[in-house]
C-alpha positions as CSV (number, residue, x, y, z in Angstrom):
1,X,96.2,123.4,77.2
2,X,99.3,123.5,79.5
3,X,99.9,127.0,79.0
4,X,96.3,127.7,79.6
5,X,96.7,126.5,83.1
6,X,94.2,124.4,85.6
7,X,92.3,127.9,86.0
8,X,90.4,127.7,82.4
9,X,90.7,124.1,81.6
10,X,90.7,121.4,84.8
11,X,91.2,118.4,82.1
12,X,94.5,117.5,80.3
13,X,95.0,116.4,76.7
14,X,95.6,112.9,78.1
15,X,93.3,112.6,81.0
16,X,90.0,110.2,80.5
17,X,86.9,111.1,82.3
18,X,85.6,106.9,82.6
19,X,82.0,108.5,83.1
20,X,81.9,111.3,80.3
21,X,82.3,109.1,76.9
22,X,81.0,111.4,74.0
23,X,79.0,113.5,76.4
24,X,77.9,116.8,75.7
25,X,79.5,120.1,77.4
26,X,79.3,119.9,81.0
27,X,79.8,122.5,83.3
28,X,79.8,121.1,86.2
29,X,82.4,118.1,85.8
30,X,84.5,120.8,83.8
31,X,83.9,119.7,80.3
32,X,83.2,123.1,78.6
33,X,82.9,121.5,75.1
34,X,82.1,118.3,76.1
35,X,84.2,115.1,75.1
36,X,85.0,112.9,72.6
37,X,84.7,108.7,72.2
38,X,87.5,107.9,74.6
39,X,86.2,110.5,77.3
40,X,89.1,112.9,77.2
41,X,88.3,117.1,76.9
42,X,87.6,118.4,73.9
43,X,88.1,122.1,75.0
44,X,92.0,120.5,76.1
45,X,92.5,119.0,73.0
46,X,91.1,121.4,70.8
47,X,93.7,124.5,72.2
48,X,96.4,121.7,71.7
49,X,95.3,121.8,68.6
50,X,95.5,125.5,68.5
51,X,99.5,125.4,69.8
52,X,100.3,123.1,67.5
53,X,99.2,125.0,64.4
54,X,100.3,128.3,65.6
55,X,103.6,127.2,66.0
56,X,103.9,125.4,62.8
57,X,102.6,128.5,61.4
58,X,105.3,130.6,63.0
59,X,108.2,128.7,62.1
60,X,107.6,127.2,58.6
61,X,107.0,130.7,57.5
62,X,109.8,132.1,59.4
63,X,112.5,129.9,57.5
64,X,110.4,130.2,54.0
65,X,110.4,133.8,54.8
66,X,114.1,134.1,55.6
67,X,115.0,131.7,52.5
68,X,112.9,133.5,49.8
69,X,113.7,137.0,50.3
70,X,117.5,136.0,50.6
71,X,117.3,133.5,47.5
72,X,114.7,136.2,45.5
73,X,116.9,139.2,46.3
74,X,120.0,137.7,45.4
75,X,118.7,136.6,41.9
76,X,116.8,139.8,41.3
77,X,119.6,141.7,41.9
78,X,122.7,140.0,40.5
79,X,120.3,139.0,37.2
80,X,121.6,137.3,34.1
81,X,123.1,134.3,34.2
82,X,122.6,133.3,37.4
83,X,119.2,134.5,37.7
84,X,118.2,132.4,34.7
85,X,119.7,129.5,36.8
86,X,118.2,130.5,40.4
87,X,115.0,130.8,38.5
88,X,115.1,127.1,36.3
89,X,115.8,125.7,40.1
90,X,112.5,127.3,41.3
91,X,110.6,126.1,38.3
92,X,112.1,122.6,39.1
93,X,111.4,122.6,42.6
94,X,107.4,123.6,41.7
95,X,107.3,120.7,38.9
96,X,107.9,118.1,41.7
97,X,105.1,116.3,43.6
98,X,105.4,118.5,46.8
99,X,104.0,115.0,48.8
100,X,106.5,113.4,47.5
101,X,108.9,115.7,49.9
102,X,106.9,115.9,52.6
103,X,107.2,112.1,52.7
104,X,111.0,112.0,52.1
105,X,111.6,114.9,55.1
106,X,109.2,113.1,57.4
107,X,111.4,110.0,56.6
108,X,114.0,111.5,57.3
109,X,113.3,113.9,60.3
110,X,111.2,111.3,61.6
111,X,108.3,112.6,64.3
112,X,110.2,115.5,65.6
113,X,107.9,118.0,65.1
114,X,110.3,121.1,64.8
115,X,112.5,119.6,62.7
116,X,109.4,118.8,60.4
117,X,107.9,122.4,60.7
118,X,111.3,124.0,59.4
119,X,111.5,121.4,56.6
120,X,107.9,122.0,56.0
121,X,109.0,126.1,55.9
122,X,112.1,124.8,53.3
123,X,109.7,123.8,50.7
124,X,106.8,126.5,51.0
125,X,109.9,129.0,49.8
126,X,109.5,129.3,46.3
127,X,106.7,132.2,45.9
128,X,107.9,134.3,48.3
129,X,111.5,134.2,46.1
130,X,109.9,134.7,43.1
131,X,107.9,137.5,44.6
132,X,110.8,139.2,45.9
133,X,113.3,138.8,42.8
134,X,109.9,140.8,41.1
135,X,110.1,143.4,43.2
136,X,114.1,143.4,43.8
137,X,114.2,143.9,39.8
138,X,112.1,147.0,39.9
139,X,114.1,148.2,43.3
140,X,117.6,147.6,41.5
141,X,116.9,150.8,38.8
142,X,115.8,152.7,41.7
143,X,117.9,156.2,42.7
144,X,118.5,154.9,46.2
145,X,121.2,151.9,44.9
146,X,122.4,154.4,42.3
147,X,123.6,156.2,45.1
148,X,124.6,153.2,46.9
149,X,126.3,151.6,44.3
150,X,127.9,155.5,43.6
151,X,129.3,155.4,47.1
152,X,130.9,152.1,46.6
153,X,128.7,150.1,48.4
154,X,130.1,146.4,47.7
155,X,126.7,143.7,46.4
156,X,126.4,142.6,49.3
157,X,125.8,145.6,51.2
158,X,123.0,146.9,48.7
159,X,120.8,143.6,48.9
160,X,121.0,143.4,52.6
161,X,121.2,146.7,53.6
162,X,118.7,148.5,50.7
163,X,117.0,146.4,48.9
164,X,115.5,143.8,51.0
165,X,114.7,146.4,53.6
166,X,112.6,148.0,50.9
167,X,110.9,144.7,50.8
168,X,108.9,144.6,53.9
169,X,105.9,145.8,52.4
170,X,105.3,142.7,49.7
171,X,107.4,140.7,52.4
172,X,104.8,141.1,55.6
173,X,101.9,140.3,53.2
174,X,102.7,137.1,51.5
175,X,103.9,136.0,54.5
176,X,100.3,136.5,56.3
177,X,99.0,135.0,53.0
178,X,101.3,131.8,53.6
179,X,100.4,131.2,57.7
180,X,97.3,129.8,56.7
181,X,99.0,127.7,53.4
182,X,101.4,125.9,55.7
183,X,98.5,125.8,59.0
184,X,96.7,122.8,55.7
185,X,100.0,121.4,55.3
């Protein structure tokens, strides 16, 4: 409500109205949705709200993003071994009681929200890396890295360069699929 300005809301998140407790909207007094049982503005407190879960939204997914296309593209492409290992850790990581985290970061983060939005972000990674090692598999065989790999591109030039770029497609989707995911959380 503080970006909103006095303009559109008069109330703050904090301020009590001592004569409006539970009353309906008012348009007078400046209560467009009315308020709650302790008489503050519901319209202030629900774009509050709003902030809040938009910017959980934008930076949990921004670090899942970054952290699963990195993780999934490196496994997809360097294969084997070590993408039989980078793929048991996934499977682990989804076998544990993800409340079980949340708990243990909010321990140890304590109530600083930002801090708890990017932990939040550092567990919601595992589909988008097993989505992208999927489509980094099928991108590695393609004539594009052929020709990378011909013109002695070094590894890590091809996954950061060509394949994940080739990624934004699948990327962009799950991640509009996982704002909402991590808005419940």
């Amino acid at each position: 409500a503080a970006l909103i300005g006095p303009l559109f809301v008069p109330w703050t998140v904090k301020e009590v109205d001592w004569s409006a407790f539970r009353s309906p909207p008012d348009w007078a007094k400046g209560h467009y949705l009315g308020t709650d049982q302790n008489g503050r503005d519901l319209l202030a407190r629900l774009l509050q709200g709003t902030q809040m879960s938009l910017l959980v939204a934008a930076v949990a997914t921004f670090v899942s993003v970054t952290i699963g296309v990195v993780y999934g593209a490196i496994a997809g492409y360097v294969g084997g071994r070590i993408d039989a290992i980078m793929m048991r850790f996934v499977d682990i990581m989804y076998a544990l009681p993800y409340i079980l985290f949340v708990i243990i970061l909010v321990v140890i983060f304590g109530r600083r929200p930002v801090l708890l939005f990017v932990a939040i972000g550092a567990l919601e990674w595992l589909t988008m890396a097993r989505i992208v090692r999927g489509q980094t598999l099928s991108l590695k065989e393609k004539e594009f890295v052929e020709a990378a790999r011909a013109g002695g591109a070094t590894t890590r030039t091809i996954v950061f360069r060509h394949i994940i770029r080739n990624l934004t497609g699948p990327v962009v989707i799950y991640a509009t699929l996982t704002i909402p995911e991590i808005i419940i959380v």
